[in-house]
C-alpha positions as CSV (number, residue, x, y, z in Angstrom):
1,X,-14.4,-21.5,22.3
2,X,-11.3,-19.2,22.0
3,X,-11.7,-15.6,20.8
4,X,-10.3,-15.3,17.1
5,X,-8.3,-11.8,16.4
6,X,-11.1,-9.7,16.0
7,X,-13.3,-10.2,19.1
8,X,-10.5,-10.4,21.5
9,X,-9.5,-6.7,20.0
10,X,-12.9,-5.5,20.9
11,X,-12.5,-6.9,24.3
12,X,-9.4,-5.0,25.2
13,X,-10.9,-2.1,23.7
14,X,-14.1,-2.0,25.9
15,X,-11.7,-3.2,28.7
16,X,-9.5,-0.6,28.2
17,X,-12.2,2.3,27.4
18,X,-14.1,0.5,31.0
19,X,-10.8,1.2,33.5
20,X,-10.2,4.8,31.7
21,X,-13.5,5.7,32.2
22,X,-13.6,4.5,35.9
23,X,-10.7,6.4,36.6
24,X,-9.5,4.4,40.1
25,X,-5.8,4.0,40.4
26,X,-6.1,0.4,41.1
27,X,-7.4,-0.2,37.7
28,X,-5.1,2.0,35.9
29,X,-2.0,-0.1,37.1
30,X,-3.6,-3.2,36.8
31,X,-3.9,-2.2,33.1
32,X,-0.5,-0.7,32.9
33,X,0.8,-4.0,34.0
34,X,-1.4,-5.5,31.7
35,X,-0.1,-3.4,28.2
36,X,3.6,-4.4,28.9
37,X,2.3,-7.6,28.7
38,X,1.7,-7.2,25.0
39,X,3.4,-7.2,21.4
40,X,4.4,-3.6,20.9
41,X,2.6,-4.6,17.5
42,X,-0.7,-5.4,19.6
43,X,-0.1,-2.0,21.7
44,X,-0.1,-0.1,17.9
45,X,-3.4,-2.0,17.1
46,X,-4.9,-1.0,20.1
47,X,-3.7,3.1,19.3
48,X,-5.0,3.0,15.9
49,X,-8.5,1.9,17.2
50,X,-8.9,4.1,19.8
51,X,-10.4,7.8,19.1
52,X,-8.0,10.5,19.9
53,X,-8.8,11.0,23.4
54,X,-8.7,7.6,24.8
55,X,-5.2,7.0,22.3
56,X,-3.8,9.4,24.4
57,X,-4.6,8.2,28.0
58,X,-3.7,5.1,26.3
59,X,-0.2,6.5,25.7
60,X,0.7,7.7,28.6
61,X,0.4,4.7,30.3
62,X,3.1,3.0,28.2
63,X,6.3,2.5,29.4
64,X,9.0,4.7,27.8
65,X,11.0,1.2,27.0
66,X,7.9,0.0,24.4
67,X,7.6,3.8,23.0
68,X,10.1,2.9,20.3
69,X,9.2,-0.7,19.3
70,X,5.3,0.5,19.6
71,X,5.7,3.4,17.3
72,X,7.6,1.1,14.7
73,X,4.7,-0.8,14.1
74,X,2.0,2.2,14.2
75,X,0.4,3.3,11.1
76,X,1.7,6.8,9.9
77,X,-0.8,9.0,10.4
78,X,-1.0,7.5,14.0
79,X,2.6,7.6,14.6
80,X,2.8,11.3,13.7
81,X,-0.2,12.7,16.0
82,X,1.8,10.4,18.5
83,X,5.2,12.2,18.2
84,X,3.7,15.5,18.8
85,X,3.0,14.0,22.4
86,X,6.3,13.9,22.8
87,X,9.6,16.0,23.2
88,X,12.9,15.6,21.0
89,X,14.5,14.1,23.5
90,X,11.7,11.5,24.4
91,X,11.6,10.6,20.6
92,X,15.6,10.3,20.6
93,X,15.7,7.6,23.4
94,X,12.7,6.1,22.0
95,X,14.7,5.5,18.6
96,X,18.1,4.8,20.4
97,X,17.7,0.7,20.3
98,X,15.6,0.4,16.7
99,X,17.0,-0.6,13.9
100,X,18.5,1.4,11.7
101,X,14.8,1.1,9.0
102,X,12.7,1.5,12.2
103,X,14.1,4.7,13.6
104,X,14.1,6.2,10.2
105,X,10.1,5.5,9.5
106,X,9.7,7.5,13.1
107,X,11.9,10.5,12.1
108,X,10.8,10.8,8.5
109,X,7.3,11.1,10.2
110,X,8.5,14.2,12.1
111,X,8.1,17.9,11.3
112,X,11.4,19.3,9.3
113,X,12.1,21.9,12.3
114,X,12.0,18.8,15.1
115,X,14.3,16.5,12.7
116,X,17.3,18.5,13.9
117,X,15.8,18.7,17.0
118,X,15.6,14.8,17.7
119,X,19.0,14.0,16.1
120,X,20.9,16.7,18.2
121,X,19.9,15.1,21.2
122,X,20.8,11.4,20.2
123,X,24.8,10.4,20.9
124,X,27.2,10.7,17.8
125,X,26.7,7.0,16.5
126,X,22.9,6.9,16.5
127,X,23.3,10.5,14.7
128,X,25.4,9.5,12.2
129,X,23.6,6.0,11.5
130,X,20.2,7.5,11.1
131,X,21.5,10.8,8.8
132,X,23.0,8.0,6.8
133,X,20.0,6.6,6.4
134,X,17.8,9.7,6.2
135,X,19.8,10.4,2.8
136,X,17.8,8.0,1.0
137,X,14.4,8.4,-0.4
138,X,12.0,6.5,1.6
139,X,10.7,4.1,-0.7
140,X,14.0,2.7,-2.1
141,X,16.5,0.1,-0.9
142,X,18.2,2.7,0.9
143,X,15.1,3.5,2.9
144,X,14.3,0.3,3.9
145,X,17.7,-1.3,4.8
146,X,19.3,-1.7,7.8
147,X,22.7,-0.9,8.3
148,X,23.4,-3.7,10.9
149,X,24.9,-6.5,9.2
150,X,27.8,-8.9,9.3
151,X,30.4,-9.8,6.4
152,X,33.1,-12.3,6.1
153,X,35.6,-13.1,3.8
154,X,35.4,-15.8,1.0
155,X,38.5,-17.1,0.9
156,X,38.1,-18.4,4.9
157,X,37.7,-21.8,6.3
158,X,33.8,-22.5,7.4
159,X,35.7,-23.2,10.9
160,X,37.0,-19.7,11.1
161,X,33.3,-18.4,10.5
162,X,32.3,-20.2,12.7
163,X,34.7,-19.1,15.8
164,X,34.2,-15.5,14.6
165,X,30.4,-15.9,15.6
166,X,31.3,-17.4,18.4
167,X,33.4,-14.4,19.4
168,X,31.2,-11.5,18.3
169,X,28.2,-13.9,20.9
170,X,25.3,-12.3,18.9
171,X,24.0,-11.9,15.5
172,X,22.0,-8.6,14.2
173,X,17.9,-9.7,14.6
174,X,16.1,-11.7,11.8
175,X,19.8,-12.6,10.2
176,X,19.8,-15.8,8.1
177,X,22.6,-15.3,6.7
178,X,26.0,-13.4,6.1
179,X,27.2,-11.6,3.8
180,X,30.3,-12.4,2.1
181,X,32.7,-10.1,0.2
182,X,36.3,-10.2,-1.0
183,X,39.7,-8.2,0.1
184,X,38.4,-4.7,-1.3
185,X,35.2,-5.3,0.2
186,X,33.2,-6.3,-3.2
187,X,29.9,-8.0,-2.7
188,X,30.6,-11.9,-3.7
189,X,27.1,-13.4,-2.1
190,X,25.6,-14.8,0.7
191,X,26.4,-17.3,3.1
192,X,23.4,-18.6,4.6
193,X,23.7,-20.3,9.0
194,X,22.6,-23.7,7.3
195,X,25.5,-24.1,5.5
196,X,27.9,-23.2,8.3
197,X,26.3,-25.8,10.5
198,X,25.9,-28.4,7.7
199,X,29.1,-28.5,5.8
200,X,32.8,-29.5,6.4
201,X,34.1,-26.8,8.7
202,X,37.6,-27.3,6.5
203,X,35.8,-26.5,3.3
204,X,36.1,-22.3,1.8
205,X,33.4,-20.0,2.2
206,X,33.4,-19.6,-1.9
207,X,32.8,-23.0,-1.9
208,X,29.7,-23.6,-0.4
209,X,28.2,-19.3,-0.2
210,X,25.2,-19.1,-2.4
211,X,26.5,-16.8,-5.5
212,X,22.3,-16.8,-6.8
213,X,21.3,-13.9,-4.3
214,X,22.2,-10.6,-6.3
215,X,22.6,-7.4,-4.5
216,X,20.1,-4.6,-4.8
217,X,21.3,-0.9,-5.7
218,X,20.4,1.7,-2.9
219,X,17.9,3.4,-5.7
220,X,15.7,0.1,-6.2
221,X,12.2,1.3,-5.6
222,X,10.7,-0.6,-2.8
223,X,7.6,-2.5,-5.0
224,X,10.7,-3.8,-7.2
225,X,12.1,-5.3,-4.0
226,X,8.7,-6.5,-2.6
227,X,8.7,-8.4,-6.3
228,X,12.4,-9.7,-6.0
229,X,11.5,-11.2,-2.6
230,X,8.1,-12.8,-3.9
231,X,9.5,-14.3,-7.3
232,X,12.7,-15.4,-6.0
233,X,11.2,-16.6,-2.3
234,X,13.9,-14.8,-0.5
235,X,14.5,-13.9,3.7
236,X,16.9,-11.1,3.3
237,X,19.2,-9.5,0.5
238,X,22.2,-7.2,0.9
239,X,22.2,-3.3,-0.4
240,X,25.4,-2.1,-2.3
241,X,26.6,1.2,-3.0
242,X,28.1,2.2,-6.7
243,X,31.4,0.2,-5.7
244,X,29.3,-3.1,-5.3
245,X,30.7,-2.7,-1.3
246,X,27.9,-4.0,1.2
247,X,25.8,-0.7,3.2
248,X,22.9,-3.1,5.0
249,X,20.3,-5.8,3.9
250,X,16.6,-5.9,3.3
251,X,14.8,-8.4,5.6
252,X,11.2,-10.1,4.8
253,X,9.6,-8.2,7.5
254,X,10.3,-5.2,5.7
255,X,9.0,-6.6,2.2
256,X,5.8,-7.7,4.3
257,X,5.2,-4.2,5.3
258,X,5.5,-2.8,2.0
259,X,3.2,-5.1,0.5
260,X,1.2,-3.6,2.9
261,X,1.1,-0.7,1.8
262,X,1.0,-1.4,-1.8
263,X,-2.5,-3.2,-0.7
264,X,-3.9,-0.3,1.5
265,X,-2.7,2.3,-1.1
266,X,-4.4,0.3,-4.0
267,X,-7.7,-0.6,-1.8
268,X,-7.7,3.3,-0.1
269,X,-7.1,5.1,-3.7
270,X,-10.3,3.6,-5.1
271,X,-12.3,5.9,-3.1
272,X,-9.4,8.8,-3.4
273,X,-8.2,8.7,0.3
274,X,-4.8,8.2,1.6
275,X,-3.5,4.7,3.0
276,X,-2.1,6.7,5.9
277,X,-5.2,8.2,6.5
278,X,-5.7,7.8,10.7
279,X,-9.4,6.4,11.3
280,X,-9.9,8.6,14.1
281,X,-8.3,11.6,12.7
282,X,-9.8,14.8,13.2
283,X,-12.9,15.7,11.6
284,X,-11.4,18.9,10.3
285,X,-8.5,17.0,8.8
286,X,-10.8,14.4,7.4
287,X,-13.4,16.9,5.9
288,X,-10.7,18.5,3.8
289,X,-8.9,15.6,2.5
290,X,-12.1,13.9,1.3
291,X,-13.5,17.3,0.1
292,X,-11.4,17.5,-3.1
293,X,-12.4,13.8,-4.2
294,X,-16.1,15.0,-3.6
295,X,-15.7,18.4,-5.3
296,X,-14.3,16.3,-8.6
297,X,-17.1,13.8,-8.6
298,X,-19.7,16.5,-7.8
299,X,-18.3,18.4,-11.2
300,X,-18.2,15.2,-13.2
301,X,-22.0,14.5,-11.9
302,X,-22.4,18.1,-12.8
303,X,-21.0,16.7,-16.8
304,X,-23.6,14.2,-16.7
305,X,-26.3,16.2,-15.6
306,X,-26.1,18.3,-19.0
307,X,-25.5,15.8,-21.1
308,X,-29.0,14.3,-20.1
309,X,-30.4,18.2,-19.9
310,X,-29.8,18.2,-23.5
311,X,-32.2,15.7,-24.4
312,X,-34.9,16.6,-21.5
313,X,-37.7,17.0,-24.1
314,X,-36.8,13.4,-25.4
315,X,-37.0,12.0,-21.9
316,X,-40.4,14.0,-21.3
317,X,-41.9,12.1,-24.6
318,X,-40.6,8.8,-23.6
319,X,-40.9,8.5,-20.0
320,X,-39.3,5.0,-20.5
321,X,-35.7,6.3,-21.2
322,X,-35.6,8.2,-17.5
323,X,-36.0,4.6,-16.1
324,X,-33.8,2.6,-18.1
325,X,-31.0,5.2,-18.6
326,X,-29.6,4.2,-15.0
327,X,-28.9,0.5,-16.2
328,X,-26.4,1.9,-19.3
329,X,-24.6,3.9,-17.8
330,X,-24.3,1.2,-14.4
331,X,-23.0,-1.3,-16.5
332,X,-20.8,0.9,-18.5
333,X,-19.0,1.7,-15.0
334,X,-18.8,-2.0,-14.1
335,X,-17.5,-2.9,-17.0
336,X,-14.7,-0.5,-16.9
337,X,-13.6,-1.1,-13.6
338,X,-13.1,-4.6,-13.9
339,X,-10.7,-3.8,-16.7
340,X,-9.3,-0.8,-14.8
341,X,-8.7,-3.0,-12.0
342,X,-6.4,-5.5,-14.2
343,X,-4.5,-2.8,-16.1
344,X,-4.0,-1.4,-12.5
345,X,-2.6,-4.7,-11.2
346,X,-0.5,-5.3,-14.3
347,X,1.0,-2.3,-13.9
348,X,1.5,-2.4,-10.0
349,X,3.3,-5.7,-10.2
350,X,5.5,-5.3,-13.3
351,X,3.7,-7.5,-15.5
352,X,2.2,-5.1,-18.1
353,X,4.5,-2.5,-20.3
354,X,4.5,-1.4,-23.7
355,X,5.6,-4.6,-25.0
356,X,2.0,-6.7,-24.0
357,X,0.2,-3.7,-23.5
358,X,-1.3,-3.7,-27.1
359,X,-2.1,-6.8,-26.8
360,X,-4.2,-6.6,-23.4
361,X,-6.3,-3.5,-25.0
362,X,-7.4,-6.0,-27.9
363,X,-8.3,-8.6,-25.7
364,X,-10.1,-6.5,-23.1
365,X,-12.0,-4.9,-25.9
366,X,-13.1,-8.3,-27.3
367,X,-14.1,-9.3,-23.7
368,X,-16.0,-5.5,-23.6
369,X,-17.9,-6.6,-27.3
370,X,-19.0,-10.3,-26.2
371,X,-20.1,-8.8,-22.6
372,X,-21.8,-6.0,-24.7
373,X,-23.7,-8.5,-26.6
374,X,-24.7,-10.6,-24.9
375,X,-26.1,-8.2,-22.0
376,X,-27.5,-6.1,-24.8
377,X,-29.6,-9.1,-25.7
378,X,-31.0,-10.0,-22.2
379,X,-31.4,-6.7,-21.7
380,X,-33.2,-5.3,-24.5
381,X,-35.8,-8.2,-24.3
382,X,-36.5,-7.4,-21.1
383,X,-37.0,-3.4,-21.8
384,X,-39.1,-4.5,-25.1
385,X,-41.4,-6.7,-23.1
386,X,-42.1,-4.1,-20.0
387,X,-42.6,-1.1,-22.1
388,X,-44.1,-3.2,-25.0
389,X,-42.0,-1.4,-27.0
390,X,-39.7,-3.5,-29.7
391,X,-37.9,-0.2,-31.0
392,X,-36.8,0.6,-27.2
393,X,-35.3,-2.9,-26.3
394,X,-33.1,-2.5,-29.9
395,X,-32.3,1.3,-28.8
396,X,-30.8,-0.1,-25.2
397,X,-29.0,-2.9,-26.4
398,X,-27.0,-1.1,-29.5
399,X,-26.2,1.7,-26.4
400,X,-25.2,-1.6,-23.8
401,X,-22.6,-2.6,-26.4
402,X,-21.4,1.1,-27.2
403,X,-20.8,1.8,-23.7
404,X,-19.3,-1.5,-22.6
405,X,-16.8,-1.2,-25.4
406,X,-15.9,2.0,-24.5
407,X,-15.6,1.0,-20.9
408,X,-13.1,-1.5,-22.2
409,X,-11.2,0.8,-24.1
410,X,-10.8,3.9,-21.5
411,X,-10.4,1.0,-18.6
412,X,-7.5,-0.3,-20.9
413,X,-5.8,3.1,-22.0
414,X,-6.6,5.7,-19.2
415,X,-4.3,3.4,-16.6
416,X,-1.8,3.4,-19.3
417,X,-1.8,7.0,-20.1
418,X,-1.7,8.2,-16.9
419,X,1.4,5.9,-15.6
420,X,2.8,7.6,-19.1
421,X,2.5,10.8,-17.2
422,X,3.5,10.0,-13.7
423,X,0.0,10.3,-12.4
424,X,-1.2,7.6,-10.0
425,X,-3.3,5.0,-11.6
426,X,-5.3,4.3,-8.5
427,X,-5.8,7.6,-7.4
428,X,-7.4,9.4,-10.1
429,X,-8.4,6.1,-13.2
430,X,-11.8,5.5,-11.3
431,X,-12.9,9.3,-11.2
432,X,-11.9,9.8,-15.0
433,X,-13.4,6.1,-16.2
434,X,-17.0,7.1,-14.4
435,X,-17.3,10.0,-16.0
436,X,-16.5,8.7,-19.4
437,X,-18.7,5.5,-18.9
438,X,-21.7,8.0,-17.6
439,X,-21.5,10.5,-20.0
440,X,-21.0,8.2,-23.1
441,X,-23.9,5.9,-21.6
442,X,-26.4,9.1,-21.7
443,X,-25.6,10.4,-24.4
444,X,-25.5,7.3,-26.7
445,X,-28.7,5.9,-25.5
446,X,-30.8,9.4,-25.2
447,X,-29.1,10.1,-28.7
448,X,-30.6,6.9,-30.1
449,X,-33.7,7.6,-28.7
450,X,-34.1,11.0,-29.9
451,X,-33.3,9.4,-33.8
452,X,-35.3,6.2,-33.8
453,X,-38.2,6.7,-31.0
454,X,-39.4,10.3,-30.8
């Protein structure tokens, strides 16, 4: 049975940890021979799953020709602690014959001080191609174009296209298509290879180019792109400057990786950490980035804790309320997530703004009331029947329907207010919805308690 993804990573890895650890030149260039062999993509897997130690025996024994290609494809956090293996120069050949987005990811990943460094020792063309391309901010259509592209005119025969490819022998890499412009170089659309095979080689190139593809403005944040490419089920679209003249295109393959790392960012936020977080990063380095998410949840516990202080003489009459206070303030925190996690989305994917967003608060806070209900009545039978106590199971289930609309209403508007203030969503929603759900959840319930039970 063939080895799916997965296990035939953890194969390499324990082969390649075996020959390391062995030591005996023979191995080593049977396993050097062996790395060339793979995807430069494959090689970056292996790096990012390797603690730092073995990553770096694990670089040295690739060949300076895949240094480029593999530290395209590496995750950033990898990629960095990778380039400080290396010397300006090393990083300048790597980067000589990437494309123009490639090259850019590697340098932006470099200290400020080495920047000038690694661009004084590349030749004139690939210096001036890649400061070109440093100008732009990194997630906009700027930063993710490449400049390599071909143009023709529209008002050619399909037959001179075609002898002009001929002529130039080779076509920048993942091109479908070329981009067409008039006399003053204006963007008019693209002409896709199909067409030049395909239709009468007498016929125009504004004839048969298809005018639907729009350009994108160098500024276009990159999730706007990722959404053009997904709604409109494009390969590759060209970047103009303020003049509408043609400065590079946007290819799938880069969409793919921002999606990418739209999905790590959303999945790694959730638990405060950074999508470019390297697994096997120092401990040091780990300790303190995940020590500021801890030291805000630890003062939000801290919130919760007094709340339910407060009503410790309540809790002392009524043992009860100390075990069923965990279940309010639980579903409280479910409750809001799940609506947190749609605003979130909305949001992230253009679909929610303040024209629907009114709209989605009422409907989430309905969905928060029937939830509430209808929990509150399971629930409260259930704590009336094991503490024999009628007045208990009517105190949980009126808090179970306070809490749960209130987790609806802060999952709803705390997404909302925050994207209002240029604060991440994802990043700091959870930490701020908990703590409402926990301390609401307390204090309600003990609250109710403390009037109708003691």
């Amino acid at each position: 049975m063939p080895l799916n993804e997965e296990q035939r990573t953890q194969e390499i890895l324990k082969l390649l940890q075996d020959t390391m650890d062995s030591g005996h030149a023979d191995d080593v260039a049977w396993l050097k021979e062996g790395i060339a062999d793979l995807h430069p993509s494959e090689i970056a897997d292996l790096l990012e799953s390797l603690p730092a130690k073995d990553r770096e025996n694990l670089w040295e024994l690739i060949g300076s020709e895949l240094e480029g290609d593999v530290l395209s494809h590496a995750q950033d956090g990898v990629r960095a602690r990778l380039l400080k293996l290396m010397e300006p120069y090393e990083v300048a050949a790597a980067t000589e014959n990437l494309e123009t987005d490639d090259a850019t990811d590697i340098i932006q990943d470099l200290h400020e001080d080495v920047v000038d460094e690694v661009l004084g020792s590349m030749d004139e063309h690939n210096r001036i191609r890649l400061e070109k391309a440093l100008s732009y901010p990194e997630d906009t259509a700027g930063g993710l174009m490449n400049t390599l592209l071909l143009s023709v005119y529209d008002n050619v025969d399909l037959d001179v296209v075609s002898r002009y490819l001929r002529m130039k022998g080779e076509v920048p890499e993942k091109s479908d298509s070329l981009v067409v412009v008039d006399r003053n170089n204006h963007y008019q659309g693209m002409l896709p290879f199909v067409k030049i095979l395909t239709s009468d080689p007498q016929e125009k190139v504004s004839d048969v180019m298809d005018t639907d593809i729009e350009a994108v403005s160098t500024d276009m944040p990159a999730n706007e792109i990722a959404k053009l490419f997904e709604q409109r089920d494009l390969y590759s679209v060209a970047v103009v400057d303020d003049e509408n003249a043609p400065l590079g295109r946007i290819t799938i393959d880069d969409v793919v990786d921002v999606i990418r790392d739209q999905g790590d960012h959303s999945l790694m936020s959730l638990a405060g950490l950074d999508e470019d977080d390297d697994m096997f990063a120092p401990v040091v380095v780990s300790a303190k980035r995940r020590a500021l998410w801890l030291g805000i949840n630890l003062a939000t516990a801290f919130l919760a804790a007094s709340v339910i202080d407060r009503f410790s003489a309540t809790i002392q009459q009524l043992v009860a309320l100390a075990v069923l206070m965990p279940i309010v303030a639980s579903m409280g925190g479910i409750a809001g997530s799940q609506t947190l996690t749609i605003v979130i989305r909305g949001l992230a994917i253009g679909q929610l703004g303040p024209a629907n967003s009114k709209a989605l608060l009422f409907k989430e806070i309905a969905v928060g009331l029937f939830n509430g209900i209808l929990w509150a009545t399971i629930v409260g039978l259930i704590a009336g029947l094991w503490f024999n106590n009628k007045s208990l199971g009517v105190v949980i289930g009126m808090a179970l329907i306070i809490n749960l609309f209130v987790a609806a209403f802060f999952g709803a508007v705390i997404p909302l207010l925050l994207k209002k203030m240029e604060i991440d969503p994802a990043l700091a929603g959870s930490v701020i919805l908990t703590t409402i759900t926990d301390v609401v959840g307390f204090l309600v319930f003990l609250g109710l308690a403390a009037l109708f039970l003691i």
